[in-house]
N, C-alpha and C positions, 0 to 999 in steps of 0.2 A: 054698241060696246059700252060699257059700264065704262067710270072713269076710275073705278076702284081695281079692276086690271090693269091700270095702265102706270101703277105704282107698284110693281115688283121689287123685290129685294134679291140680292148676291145671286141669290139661287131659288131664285121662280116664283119663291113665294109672294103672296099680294101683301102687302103693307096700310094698316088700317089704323083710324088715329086710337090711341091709348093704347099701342102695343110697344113692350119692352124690343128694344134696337143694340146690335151691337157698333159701334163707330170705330170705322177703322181706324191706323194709324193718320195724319193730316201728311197731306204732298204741298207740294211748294203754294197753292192759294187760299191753305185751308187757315181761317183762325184759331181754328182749337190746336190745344198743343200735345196732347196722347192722346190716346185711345179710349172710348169709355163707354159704358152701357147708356142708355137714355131713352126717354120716353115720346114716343109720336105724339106729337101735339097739334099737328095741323098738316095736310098736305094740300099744295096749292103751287098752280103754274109749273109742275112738273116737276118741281122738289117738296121732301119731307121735313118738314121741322121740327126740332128736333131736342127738347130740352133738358142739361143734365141735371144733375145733385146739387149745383150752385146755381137752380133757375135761371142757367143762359140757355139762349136758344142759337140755335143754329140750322141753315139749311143745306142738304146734301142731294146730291144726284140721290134717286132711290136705289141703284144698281151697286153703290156702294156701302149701303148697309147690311145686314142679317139680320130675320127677326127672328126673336128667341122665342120659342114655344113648346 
């Protein structure tokens, strides 16, 4: 199995680094404070990371993003 299947988004889709992300709202452990579009920068150890418009990164479960395309 590829390791690139194993990084799905919201809805099935595979998640690949330099693809545009949508980020959900943050729940109670998240650092980020809305919601924002962003860019895959890296996937590793089972989460995506994830970096916005002000060059912060961040890593999310991949099942909680959507990738826009």
């Amino acid at each position: 199995m590829s390791s690139d299947n194993f990084y799905l988004d919201a809805n099935g889709k595979s998640i690949q680094k330099f693809d545009e992300v949508e980020v959900p709202e943050p729940n109670d452990t998240d650092i980020h404070n809305n919601a924002f579009t962003g860019m895959v920068d890296n996937l590793k150890n089972g989460y995506v990371v994830v970096v916005d418009q002000d060059q912060n990164f961040y890593e999310f479960e991949p099942e909680r993003l959507e990738v826009l395309k």
